[in-house]
ZAFITI-801530 format. One record per residue (C-alpha): residue in one letter; x, y, z. Coordinates in steps of 0.1 Angstrom, whole numbers, padded with zeros to 4 digits, always signed. Layout:
<nodes>
aXYZ
...
</nodes>
This chain:
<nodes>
x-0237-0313+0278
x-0213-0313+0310
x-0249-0312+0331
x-0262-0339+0316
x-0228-0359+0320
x-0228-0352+0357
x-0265-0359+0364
x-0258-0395+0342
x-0230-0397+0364
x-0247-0395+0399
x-0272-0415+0386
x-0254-0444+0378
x-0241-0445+0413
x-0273-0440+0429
x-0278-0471+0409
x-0244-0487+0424
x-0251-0479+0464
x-0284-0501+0457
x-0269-0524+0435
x-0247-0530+0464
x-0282-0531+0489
x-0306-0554+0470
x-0273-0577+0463
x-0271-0580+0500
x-0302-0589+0503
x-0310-0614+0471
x-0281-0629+0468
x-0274-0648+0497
x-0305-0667+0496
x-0300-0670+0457
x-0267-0688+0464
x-0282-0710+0490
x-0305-0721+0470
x-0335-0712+0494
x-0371-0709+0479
x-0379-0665+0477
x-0408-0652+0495
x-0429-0630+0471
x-0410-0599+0488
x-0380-0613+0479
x-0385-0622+0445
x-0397-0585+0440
x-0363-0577+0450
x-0346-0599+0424
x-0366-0587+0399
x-0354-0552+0409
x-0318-0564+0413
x-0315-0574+0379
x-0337-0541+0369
x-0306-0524+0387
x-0282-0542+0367
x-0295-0529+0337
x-0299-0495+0350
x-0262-0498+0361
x-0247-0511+0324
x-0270-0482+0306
x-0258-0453+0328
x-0222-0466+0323
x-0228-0465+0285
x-0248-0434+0286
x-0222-0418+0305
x-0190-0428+0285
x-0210-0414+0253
x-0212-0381+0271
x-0177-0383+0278
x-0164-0387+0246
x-0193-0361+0233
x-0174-0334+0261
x-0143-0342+0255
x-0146-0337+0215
x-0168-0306+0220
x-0142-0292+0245
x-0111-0298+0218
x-0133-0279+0188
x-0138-0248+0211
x-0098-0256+0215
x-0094-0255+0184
x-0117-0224+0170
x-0105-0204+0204
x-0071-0207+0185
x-0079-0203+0151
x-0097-0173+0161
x-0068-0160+0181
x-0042-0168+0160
x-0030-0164+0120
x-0036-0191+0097
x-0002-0184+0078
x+0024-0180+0101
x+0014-0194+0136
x+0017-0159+0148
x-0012-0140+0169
x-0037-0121+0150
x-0049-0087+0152
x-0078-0096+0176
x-0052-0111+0200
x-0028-0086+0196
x-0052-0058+0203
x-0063-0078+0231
x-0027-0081+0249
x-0020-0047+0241
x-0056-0037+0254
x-0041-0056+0289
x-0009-0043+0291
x-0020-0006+0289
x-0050-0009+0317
x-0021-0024+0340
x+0004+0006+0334
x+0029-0011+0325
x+0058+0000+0307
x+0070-0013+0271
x+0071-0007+0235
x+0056-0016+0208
x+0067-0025+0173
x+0051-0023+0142
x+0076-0037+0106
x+0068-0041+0070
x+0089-0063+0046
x+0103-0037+0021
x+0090-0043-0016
x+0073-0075-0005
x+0054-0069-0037
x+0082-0076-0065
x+0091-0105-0044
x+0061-0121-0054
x+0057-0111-0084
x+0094-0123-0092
x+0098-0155-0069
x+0063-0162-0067
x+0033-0165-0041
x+0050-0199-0024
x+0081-0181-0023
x+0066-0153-0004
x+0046-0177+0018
x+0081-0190+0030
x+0098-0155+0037
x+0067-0149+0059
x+0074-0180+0076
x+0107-0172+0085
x+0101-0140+0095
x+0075-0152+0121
x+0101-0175+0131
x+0126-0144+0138
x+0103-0128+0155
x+0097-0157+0179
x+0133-0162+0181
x+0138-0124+0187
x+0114-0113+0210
x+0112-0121+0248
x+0088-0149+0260
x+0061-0129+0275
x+0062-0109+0243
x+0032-0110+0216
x+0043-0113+0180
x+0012-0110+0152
x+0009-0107+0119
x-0016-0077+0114
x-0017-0079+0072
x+0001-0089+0047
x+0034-0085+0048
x+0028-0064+0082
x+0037-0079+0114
x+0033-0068+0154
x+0057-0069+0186
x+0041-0059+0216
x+0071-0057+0241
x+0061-0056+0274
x+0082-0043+0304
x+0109-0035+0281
x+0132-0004+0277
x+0144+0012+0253
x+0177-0002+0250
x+0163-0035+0251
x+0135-0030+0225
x+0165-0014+0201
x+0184-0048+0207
x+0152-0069+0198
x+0144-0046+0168
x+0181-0052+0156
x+0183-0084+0156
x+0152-0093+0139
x+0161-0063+0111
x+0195-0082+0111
x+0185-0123+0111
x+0159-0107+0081
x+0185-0090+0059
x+0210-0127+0057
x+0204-0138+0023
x+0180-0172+0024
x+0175-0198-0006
x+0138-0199-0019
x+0127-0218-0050
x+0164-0223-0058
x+0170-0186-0060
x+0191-0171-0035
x+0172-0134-0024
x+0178-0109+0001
x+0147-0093+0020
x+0147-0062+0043
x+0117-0046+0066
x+0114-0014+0078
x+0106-0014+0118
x+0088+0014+0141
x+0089+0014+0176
x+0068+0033+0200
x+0062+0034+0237
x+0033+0018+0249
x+0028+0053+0268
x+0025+0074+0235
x-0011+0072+0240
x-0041+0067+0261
x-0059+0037+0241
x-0045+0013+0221
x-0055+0026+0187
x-0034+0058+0192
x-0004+0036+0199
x-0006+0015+0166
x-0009+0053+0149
x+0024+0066+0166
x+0038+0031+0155
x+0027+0035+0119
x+0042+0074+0119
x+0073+0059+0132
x+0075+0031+0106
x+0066+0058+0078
x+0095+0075+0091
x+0119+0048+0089
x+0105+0039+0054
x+0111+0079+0043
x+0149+0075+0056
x+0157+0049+0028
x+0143+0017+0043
x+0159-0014+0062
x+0162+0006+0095
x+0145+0012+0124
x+0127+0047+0136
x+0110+0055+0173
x+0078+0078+0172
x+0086+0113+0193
x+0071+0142+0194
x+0082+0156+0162
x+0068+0127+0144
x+0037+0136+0159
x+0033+0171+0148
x+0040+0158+0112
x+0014+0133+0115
x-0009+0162+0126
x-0002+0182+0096
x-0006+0153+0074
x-0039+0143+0085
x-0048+0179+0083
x-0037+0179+0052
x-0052+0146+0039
x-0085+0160+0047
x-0079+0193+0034
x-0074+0171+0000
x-0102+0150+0003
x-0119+0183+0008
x-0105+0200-0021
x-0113+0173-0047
x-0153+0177-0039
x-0152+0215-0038
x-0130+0219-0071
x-0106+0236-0057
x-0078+0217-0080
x-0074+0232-0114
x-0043+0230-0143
x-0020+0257-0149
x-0005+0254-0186
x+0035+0255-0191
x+0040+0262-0232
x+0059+0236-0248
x+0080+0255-0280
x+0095+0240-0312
x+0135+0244-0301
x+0138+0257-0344
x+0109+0284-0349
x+0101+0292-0314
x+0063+0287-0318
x+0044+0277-0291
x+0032+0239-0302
x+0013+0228-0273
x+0008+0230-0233
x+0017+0207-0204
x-0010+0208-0180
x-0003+0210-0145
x-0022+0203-0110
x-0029+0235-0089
x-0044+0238-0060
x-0064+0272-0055
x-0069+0263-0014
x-0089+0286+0009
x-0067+0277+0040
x-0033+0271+0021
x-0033+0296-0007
x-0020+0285-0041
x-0004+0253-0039
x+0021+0236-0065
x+0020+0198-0068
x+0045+0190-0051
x+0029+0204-0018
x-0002+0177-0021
x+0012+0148-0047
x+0027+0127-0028
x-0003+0127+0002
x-0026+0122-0029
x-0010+0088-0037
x-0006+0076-0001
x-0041+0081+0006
x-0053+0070-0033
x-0068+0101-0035
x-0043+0103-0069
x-0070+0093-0092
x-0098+0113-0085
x-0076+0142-0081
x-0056+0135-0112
x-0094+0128-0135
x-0103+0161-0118
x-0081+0183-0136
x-0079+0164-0166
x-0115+0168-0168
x-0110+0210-0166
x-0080+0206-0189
x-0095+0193-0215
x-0122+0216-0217
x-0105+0248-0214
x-0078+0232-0241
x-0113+0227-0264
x-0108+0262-0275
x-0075+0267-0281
x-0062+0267-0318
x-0065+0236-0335
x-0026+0233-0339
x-0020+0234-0301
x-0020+0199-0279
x-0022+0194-0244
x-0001+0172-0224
x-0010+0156-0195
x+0007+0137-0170
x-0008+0102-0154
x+0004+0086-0120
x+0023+0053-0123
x-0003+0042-0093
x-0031+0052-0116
x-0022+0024-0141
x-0031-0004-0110
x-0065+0004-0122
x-0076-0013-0153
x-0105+0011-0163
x-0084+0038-0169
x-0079+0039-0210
x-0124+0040-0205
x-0122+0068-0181
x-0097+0087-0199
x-0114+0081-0234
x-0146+0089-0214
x-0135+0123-0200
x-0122+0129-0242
x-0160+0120-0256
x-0176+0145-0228
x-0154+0173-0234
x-0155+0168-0273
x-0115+0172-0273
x-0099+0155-0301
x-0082+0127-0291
x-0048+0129-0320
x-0043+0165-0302
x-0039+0144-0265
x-0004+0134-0253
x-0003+0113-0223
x+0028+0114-0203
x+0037+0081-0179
x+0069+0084-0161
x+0096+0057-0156
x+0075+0039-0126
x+0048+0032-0142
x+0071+0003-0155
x+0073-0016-0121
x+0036-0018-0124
x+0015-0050-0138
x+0035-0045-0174
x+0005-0063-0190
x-0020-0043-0179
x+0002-0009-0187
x+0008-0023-0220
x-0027-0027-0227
x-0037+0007-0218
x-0015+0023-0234
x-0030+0005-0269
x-0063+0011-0261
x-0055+0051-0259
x-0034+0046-0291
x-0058+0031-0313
x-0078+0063-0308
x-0050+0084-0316
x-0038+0096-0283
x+0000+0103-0281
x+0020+0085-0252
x+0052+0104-0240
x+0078+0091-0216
x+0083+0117-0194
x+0118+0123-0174
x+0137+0089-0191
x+0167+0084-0177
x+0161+0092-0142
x+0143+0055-0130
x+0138+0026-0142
x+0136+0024-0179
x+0162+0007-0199
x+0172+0005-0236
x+0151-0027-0242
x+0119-0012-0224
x+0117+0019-0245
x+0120+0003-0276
x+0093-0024-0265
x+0068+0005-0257
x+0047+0023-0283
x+0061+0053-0279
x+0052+0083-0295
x+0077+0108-0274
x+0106+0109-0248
x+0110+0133-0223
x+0148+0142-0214
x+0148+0156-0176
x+0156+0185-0158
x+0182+0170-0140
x+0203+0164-0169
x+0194+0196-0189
x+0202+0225-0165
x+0237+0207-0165
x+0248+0199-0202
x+0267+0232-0203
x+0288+0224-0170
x+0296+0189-0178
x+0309+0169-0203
x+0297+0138-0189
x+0261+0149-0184
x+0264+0165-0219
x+0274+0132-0232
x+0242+0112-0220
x+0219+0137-0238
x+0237+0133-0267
x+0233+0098-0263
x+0194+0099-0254
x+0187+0123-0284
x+0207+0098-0308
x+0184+0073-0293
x+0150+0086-0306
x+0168+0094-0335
x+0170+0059-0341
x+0138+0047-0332
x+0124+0077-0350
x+0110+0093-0313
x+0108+0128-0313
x+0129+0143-0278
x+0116+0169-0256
x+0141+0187-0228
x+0129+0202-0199
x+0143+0228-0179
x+0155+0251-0202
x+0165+0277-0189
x+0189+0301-0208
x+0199+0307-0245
x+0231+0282-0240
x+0210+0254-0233
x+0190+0258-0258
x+0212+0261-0283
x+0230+0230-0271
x+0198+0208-0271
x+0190+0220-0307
x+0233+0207-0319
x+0219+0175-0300
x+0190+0173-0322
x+0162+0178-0300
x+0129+0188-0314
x+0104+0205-0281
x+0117+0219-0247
x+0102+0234-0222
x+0112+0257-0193
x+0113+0290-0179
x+0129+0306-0207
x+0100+0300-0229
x+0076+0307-0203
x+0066+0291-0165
x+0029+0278-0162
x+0002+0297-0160
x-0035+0296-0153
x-0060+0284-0180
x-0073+0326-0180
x-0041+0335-0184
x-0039+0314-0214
x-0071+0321-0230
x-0062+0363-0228
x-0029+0353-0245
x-0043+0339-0270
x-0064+0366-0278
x-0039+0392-0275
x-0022+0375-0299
x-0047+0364-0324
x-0044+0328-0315
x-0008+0329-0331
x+0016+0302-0316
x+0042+0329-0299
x+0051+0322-0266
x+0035+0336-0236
x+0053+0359-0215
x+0061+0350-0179
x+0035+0351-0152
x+0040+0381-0127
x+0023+0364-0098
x+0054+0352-0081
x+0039+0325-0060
x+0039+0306-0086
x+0071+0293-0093
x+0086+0271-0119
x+0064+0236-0120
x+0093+0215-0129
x+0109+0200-0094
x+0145+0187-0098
x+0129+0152-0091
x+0097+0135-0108
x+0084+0124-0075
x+0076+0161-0068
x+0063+0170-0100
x+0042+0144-0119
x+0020+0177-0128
</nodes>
């Protein structure tokens, strides 16, 4: 288009310059009103041809301008939306990664920082999308206020965001990570509510790595980092970080691994009636029988499992050899098993777990399902509704560990529950503390009244136990009634016993230790 403008161009004055030659010619003998020899009225006649030449490669020519200049302002326009994020103004990733592709084949010094608005999540689901929409809007407009002029600010995700800092230290990029972590945390009114939001920042230096992928991964370990340490701060990326993100990735695959080669399998802890003694049931438990890594408890691989969402797999996995090892126990004996809070983001998973029942051929009144405090702070819909569609097939639901996160009075009386778990935390200490002692009271009075049966666990000596049975409680479990044990261990117990519900004695591998962690987080099997 900007060729043909030019050659209309030129051709239009060609047509001028002879415009300006016939009209020497023609026109002065025109004006005088002298008769035209036939050469001269050939030269009118191409005179007036050159007119019209002249006015159609002026209007041909404007058109073309105005068709360049439109075309040029779209490829304005689509060079910058491609460059930049709808939302917020901000760069993109593509432009980011391009900057940061430039700074690092110059050399140059700087740092880059990576930051993640801290449980951006409940502020939606609280406040609302078009609330969120405007906290991202004024964090881009932090960041631009924060950051130096020649630096690049992006939004990567999200509720993730970018600083490329070029040329800075690391004084300097501390001071710019500050003050956006600062300018964040002021309280601002959205929707008429007045809220308060944080991010978590990592920083590292644009000479952590060779290529620009391996410095957004020391950025992310450093922003994990800062997330572990309790959030709303800032971490850099060093050399110790990097070892752990080693390890982790190791260990990531070496799940991933694991899942496909079965190499995850469920010990069984007993679960005792506090009055008779009798075993009642078992709480399965997630082992993992590694190669490399030897016998693992969960709370070695748990937490990797969920961050990588390798949770549910995992998780169906042993519930899968669970069940069918449980198939055979003694028709008065139940199995417990515990389920992720992020497992109930999927909606399939009543079918999958009803699924897993129907292809072992366990009966489903002999399940109990145990869902921890956090599976609250999911979708509560959706957790409601799984929940009914594994009790109208007679599958117990057990709140494990209440009384340690988020539950309250109002929510446990809401949920269709068939059980409450009491947790370790407060068990091992009823006997040392009034206060603590108190609570239990109060959480056993609790199902009393709602007609919940309570289990303890962590009992570990004869006080406790008999302090849990004055408090009413019905189950317990712990190491003074037995620490888990594999599923063959279970099965030649059984046996030896003739399938009588006495309790197992303690496993003499001593490896294995007790599965219950003093917090849930580290054992949710």
């Amino acid at each position: 288009m900007a060729g043909s403008h030019v050659i209309t161009t030129c051709a239009t004055l060609a047509a001028v310059l002879l415009f300006v030659a016939l009209g020497s010619q023609v026109l002065p003998a025109a004006l005088l009103g002298a008769e035209l020899t036939d050469s001269a009225n050939t030269l009118k006649i191409a005179f007036i041809l050159n007119i019209a030449i002249i006015l159609f490669g002026w209007r041909r020519s404007k058109d073309l301008k105005n068709a360049l200049d439109a075309y040029e302002k779209a490829e304005r326009v689509a060079q910058r939306n491609a460059n930049t994020d709808p939302g917020t103004g901000l760069a993109n990733r593509r432009e980011l990664m391009r900057s940061l592709g430039e700074a690092l084949e110059s050399g140059r010094n700087g740092v880059f920082l990576v930051l993640d608005l801290d449980h951006f999540k409940r502020l939606n689901d609280l406040y609302g999308h078009l609330a969120g929409d405007k906290v991202l809007l004024r964090l881009a407009e932090i960041l631009q206020k924060s950051a130096p002029a020649n630096a690049c600010c992006a939004r990567t995700g999200g509720d993730e965001f970018a600083v490329l800092l070029p040329g800075l230290d690391d004084r300097a990029a501390e001071a710019v990570a500050e003050k956006i972590r600062s300018t964040l945390a002021t309280p601002m009114f959205v929707e008429g509510a007045q809220i308060t939001v944080t991010a978590s920042l990592g920083l590292a230096h644009l000479s952590s790595s060779k290529d620009d992928e391996g410095v957004l991964r020391s950025s992310d370990v450093a922003l994990y980092a800062a997330k572990r340490a309790g959030r709303n701060n800032a971490a850099w990326f060093d050399a110790e970080l990097e070892r752990e993100l080693t390890e982790r990735l190791k260990l990531e695959e070496d799940i991933r691994l694991g899942i496909k080669s079965g190499e995850f399998i469920p010990f069984f802890q007993p679960l005792v009636d506090l009055k008779t003694r009798q075993i009642i049931g078992f709480e399965a438990l997630a082992r993992w029988r590694s190669p490399s890594r030897g016998l693992q408890e969960a709370e070695a691989f748990i937490e990797a499992a969920e961050r990588t969402g390798l949770i549910a797999p995992l998780t169906m996995s042993v519930f899968e050899r669970a069940l069918n090892e449980a198939r055979e126990w003694p028709p008065h004996l139940r199995l417990a098993v515990n389920v992720s809070p992020i497992q109930f983001r999927d909606p399939t998973l009543a079918e999958q777990i009803l699924r897993l029942l129907s292809l072992s051929g366990f009966p489903a009144n002999r399940l109990e399902v145990e869902i921890t405090e956090g599976s609250l702070l999911e979708d509560r819909d959706q957790v409601l509704t799984i929940i009914r569609s594994l009790k109208n097939v007679g599958v117990s639901i057990s709140l494990d560990d209440f009384g340690t996160g988020y539950a309250s009075l109002a929510q446990v009386n809401r949920l269709p529950l068939d059980r409450i778990k009491i947790d370790k935390s407060f068990i091992t200490t009823i006997v040392k503390s009034e206060q603590t002692a108190a609570i239990v009271s109060t959480i056993a009075g609790l199902g009393h009244n709602l007609d919940v049966p309570i289990t303890a666990e962590g009992v570990e000596s004869e006080q406790i136990r008999n302090a849990l049975a004055d408090f009413g409680c019905s189950e317990a479990q712990g190491w003074l009634f037995g620490r888990a044990i594999s599923a063959e261990a279970v099965r030649s117990f059984l046996e030896m016993s003739g399938n009588e519900a006495l309790p197992p004695p303690t496993p003499e591998t001593p490896q294995v230790r007790d599965t219950e962690a003093p917090r849930k987080a580290n054992r949710r099997w």
